[in-house]
N, CA, C and O atoms as a GROMACS GRO file, in nm:
protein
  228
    1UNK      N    1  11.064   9.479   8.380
    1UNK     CA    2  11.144   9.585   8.440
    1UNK      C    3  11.290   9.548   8.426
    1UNK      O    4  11.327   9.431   8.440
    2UNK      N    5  11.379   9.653   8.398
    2UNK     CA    6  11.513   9.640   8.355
    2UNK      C    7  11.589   9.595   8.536
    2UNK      O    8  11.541   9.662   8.627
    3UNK      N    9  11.674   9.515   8.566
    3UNK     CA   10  11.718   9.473   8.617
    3UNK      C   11  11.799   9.578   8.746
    3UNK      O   12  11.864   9.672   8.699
    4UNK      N   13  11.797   9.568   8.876
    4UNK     CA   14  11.830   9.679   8.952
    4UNK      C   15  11.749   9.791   8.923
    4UNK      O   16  11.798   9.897   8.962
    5UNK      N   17  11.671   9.797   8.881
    5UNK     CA   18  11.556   9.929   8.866
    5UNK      C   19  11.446   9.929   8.983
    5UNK      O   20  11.344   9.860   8.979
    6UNK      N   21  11.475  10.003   9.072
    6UNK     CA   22  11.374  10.002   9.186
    6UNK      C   23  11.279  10.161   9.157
    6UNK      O   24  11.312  10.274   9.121
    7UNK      N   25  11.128  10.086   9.200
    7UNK     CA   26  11.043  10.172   9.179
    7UNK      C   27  11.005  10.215   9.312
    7UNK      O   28  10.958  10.132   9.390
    8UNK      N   29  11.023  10.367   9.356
    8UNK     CA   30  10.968  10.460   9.507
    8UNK      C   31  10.808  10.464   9.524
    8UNK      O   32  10.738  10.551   9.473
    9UNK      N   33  10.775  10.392   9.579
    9UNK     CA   34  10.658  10.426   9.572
    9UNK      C   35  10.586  10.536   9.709
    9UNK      O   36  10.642  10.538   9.818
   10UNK      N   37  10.466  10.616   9.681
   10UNK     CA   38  10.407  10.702   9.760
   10UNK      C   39  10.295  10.638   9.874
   10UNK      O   40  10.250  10.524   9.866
   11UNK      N   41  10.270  10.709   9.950
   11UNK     CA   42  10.175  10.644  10.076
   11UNK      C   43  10.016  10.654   9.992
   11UNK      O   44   9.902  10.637  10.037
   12UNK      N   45  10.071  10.693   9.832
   12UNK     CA   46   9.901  10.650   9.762
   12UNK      C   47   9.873  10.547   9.729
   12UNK      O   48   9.768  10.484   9.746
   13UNK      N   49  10.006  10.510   9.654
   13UNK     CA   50  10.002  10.381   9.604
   13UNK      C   51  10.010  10.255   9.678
   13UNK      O   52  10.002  10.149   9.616
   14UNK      N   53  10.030  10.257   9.856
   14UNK     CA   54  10.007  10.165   9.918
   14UNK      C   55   9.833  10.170   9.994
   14UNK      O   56   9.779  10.073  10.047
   15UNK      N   57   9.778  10.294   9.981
   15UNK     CA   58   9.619  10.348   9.971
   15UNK      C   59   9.532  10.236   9.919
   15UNK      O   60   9.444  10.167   9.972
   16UNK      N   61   9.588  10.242   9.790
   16UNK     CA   62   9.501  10.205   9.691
   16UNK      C   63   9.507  10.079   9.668
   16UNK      O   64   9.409  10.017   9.626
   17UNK      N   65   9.640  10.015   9.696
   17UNK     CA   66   9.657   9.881   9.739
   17UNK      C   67   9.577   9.804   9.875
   17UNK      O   68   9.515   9.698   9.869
   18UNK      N   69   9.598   9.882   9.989
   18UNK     CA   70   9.545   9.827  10.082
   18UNK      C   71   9.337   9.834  10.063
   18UNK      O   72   9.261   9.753  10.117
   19UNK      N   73   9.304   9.924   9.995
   19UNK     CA   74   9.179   9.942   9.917
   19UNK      C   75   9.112   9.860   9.844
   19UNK      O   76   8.992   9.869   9.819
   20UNK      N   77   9.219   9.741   9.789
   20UNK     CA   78   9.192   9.641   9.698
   20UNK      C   79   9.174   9.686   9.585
   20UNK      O   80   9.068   9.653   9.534
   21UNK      N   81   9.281   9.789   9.491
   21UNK     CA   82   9.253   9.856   9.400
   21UNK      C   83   9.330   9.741   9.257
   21UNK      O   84   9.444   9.762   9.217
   22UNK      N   85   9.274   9.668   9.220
   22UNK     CA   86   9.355   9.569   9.137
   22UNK      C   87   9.416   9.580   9.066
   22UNK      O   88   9.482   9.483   9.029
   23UNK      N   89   9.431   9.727   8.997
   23UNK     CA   90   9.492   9.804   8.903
   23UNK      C   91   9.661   9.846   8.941
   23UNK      O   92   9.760   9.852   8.868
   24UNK      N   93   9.643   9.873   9.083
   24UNK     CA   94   9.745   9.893   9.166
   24UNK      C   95   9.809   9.776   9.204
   24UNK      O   96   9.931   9.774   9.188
   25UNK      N   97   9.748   9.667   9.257
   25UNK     CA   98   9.793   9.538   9.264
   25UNK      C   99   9.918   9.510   9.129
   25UNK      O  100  10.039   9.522   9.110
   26UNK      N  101   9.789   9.467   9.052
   26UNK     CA  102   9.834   9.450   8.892
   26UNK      C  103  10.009   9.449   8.881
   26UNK      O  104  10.104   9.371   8.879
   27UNK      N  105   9.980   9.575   8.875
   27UNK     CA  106  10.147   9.717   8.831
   27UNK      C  107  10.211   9.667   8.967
   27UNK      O  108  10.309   9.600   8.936
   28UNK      N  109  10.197   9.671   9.084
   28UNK     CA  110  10.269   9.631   9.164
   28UNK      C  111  10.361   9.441   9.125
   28UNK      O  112  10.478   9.408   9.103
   29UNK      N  113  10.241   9.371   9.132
   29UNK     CA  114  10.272   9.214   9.093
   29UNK      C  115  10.413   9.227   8.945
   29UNK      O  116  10.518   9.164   8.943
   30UNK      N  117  10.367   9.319   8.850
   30UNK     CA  118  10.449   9.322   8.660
   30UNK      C  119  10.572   9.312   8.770
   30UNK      O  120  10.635   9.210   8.797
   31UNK      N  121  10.596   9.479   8.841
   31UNK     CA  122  10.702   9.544   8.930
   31UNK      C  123  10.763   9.468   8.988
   31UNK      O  124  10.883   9.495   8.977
   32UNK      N  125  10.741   9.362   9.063
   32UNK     CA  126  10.820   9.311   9.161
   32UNK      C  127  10.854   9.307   9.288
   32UNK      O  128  10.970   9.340   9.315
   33UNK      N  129  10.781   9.273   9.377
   33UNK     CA  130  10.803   9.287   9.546
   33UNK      C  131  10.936   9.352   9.571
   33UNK      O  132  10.953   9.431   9.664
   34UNK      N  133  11.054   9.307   9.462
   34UNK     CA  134  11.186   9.258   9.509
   34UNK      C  135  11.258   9.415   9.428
   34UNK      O  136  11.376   9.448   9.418
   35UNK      N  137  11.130   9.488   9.381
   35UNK     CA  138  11.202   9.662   9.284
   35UNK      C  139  11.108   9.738   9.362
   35UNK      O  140  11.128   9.852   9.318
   36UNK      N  141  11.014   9.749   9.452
   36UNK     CA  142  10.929   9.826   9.486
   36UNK      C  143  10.995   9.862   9.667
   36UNK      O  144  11.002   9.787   9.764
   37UNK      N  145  11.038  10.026   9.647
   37UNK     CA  146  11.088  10.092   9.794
   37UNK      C  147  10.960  10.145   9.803
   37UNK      O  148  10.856  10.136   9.738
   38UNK      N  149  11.012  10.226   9.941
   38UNK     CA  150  10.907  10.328  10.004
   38UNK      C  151  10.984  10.367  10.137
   38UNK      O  152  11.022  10.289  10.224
   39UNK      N  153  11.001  10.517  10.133
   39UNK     CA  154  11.081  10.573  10.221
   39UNK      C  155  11.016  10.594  10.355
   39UNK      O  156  10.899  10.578  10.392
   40UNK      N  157  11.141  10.640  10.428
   40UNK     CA  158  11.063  10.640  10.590
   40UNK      C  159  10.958  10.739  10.641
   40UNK      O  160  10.904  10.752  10.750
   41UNK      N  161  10.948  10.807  10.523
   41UNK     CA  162  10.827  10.920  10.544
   41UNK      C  163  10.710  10.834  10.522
   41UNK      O  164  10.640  10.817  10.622
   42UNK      N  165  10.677  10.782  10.425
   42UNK     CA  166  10.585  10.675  10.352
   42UNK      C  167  10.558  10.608  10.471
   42UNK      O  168  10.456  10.642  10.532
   43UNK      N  169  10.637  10.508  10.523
   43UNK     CA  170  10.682  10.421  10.603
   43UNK      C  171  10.534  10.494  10.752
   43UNK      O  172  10.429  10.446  10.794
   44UNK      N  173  10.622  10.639  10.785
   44UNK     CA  174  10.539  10.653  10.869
   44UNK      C  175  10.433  10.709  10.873
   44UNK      O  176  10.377  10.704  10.982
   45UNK      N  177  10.367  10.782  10.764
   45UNK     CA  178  10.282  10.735  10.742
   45UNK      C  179  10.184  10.659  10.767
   45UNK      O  180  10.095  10.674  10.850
   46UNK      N  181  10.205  10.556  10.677
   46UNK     CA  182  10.134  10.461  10.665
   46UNK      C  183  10.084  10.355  10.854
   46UNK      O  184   9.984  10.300  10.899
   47UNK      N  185  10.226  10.380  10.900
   47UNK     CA  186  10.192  10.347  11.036
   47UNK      C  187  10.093  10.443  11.092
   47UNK      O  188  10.005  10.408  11.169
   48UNK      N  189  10.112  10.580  11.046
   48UNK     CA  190  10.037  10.666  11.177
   48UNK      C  191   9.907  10.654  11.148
   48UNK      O  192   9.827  10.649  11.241
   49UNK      N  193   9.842  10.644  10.956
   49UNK     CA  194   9.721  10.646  10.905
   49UNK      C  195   9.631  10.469  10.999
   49UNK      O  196   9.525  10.440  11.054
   50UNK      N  197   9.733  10.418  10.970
   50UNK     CA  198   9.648  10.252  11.015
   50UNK      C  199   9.688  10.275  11.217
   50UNK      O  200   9.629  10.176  11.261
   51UNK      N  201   9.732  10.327  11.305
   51UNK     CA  202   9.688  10.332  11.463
   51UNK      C  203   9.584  10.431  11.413
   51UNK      O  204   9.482  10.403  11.476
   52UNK      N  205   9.555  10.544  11.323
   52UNK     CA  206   9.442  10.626  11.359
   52UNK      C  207   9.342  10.553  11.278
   52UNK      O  208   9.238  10.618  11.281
   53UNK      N  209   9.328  10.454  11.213
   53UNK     CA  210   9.176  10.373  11.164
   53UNK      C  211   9.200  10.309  11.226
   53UNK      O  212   9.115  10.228  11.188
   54UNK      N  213   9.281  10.223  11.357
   54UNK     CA  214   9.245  10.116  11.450
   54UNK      C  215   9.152  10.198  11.525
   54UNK      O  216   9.054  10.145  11.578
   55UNK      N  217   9.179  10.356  11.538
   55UNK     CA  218   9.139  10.391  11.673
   55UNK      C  219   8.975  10.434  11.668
   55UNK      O  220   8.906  10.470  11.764
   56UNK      N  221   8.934  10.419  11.522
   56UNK     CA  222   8.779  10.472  11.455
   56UNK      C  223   8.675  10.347  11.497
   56UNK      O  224   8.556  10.344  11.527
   57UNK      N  225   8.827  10.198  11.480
   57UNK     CA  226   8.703  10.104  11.433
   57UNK      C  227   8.651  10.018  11.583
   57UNK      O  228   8.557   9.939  11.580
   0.00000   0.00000   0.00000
């Protein structure tokens, strides 16, 4: 990845990650912890999806 190039990612692509999707991993790991955002929509999200599977399990 070209240098200062940050990649947005969607509340799928942290889905499919938290899923153990290795493919997603993968592309994430090439990417870079340090180029990969995710906005505060994503953000909440992802909070509201994981209190409502605490609240199933």
């Amino acid at each position: 990845m070209a240098k200062n190039q940050i990649v947005l990612c969607n509340t799928n692509i942290f889905i499919h990650l938290f899923n153990g999707d290795l493919n997603t991993k993968n592309t994430l790991d090439k990417i870079g912890v340090e180029n990969v955002a995710f906005s505060i929509i994503t953000y909440s999200e992802i909070i509201y999806g994981t209190k409502k599977l605490a609240c199933r399990l």
